[in-house]
N, C-alpha and C positions, 0 to 999 in steps of 0.2 A: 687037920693036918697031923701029920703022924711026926713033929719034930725036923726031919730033915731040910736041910736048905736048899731051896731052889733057884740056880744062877739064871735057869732061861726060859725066856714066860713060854707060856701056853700057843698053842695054833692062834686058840680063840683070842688071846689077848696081842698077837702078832695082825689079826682080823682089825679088831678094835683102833689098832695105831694107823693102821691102812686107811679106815675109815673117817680117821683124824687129819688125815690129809688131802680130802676132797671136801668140794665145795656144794655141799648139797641145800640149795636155795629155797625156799619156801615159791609158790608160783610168781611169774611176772604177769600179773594178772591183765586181763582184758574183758571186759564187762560191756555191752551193751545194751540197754544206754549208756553213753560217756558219764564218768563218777562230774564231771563239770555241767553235766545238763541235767534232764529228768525224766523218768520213767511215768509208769502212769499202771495202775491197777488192773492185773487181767490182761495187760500186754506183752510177748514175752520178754526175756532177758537172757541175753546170751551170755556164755560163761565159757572162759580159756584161757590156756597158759601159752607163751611164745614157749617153742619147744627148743630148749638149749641143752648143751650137759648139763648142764649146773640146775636145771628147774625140772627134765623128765629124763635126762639120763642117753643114753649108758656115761658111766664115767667108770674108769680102771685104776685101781694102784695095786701097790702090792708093799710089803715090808717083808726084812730077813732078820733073823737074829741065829747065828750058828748056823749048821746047816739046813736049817729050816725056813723056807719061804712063802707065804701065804698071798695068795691073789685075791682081788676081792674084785666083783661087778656090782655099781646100785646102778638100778633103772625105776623109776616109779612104778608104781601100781594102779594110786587113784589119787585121786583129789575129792576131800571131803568139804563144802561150800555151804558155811554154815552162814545163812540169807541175813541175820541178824532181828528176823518175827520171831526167830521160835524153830524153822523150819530150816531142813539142810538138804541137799544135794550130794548126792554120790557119782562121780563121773570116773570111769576106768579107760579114760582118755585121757589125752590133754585140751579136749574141746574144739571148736573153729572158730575162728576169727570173724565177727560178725563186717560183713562191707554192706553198704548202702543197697545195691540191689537184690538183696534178701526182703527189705520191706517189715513187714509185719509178720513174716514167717515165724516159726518157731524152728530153733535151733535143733537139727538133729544127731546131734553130737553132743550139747550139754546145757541146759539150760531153766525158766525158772519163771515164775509167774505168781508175782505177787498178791495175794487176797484183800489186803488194806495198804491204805497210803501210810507213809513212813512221818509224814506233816499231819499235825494234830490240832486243834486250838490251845491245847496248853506248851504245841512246841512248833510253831509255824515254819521253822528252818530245819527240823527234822530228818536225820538222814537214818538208811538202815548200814550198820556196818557190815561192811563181808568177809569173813576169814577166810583164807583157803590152807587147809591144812595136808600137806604133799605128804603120803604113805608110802615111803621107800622099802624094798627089796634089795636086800644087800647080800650076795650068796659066795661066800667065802668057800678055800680050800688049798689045802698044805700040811704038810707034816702026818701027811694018812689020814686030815681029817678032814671035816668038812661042815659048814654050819650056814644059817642064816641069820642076816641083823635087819629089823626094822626101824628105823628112826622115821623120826617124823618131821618136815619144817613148815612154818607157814608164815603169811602174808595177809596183808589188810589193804583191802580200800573201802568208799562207801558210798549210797548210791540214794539220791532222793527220789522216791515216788510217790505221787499226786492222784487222785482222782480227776475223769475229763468231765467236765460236766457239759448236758445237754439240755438246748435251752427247745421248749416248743415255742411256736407261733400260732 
């Protein structure tokens, strides 16, 4: 800074308070299998957000200081589904809703297939945790300028999977 006082913030920092006043929620997850039942190894696993403002957007504010007004849009981008093996998923949706007559499909909107069970013998109640970590898009503009913000939010559930064992005769 060169000394002088400055009475009125920046574009960017008129963006920043805009952005302070929405509710940008990590996903409302939906997983199936249900995080109450159990998955099974090699079978898939579907993965989705209920699509609100608040979880994939658009949401709008805006803020003024002086004659300057700054609008701002977030809309997500993706959701990053970190499985809790080691292994993540990249979805640039907000996924589908798994229903009953899908079956043993795989999900063609987002989804995820286990290589081991999440139950071990040294952990028989075993679950794998899942993050979903929502990759927002925030594209500001006022005051001649214009800019973008990513924030990030995320959520947790968790999901136990088993092996099916096959008996011969």
């Amino acid at each position: 800074m060169d000394g002088r006082r400055r009475d009125s913030p920046t574009p960017e920092e008129l963006a920043q308070r805009a952005l302070a006043k929405l509710r940008l929620r990590g996903a409302q997850i939906g997983v199936a299998p249900n995080p109450s039942g159990k998955g099974a190894v090699g079978l898939p696993v579907w993965l989705w957000t209920d699509v609100t403002p608040g979880t994939w957007g658009p949401q709008r504010a805006s803020e003024s200081a002086g004659a300057i007004t700054v609008s701002i849009e977030a809309k997500a981008r993706m959701i990053v589904w970190q499985m809790g093996d080691g292994n993540s998923v990249t979805c640039t949706n907000p996924g589908q809703p798994y229903k009953a007559v899908y079956g043993l499909a795989e999900s063609t909107a987002c989804g995820y297939k286990y290589p081991r069970p999440s139950i071990t013998a040294a952990n028989p109640n075993g679950r794998y945790t899942v993050t979903a970590t929502t990759h927002w898009r925030v594209t500001w503009t006022g005051g001649g300028q214009s800019g973008v913000l990513t924030p990030t939010s995320q959520s947790q559930t968790s999901v136990q999977i088993g092996e099916i064992q096959v008996v011969k005769r």
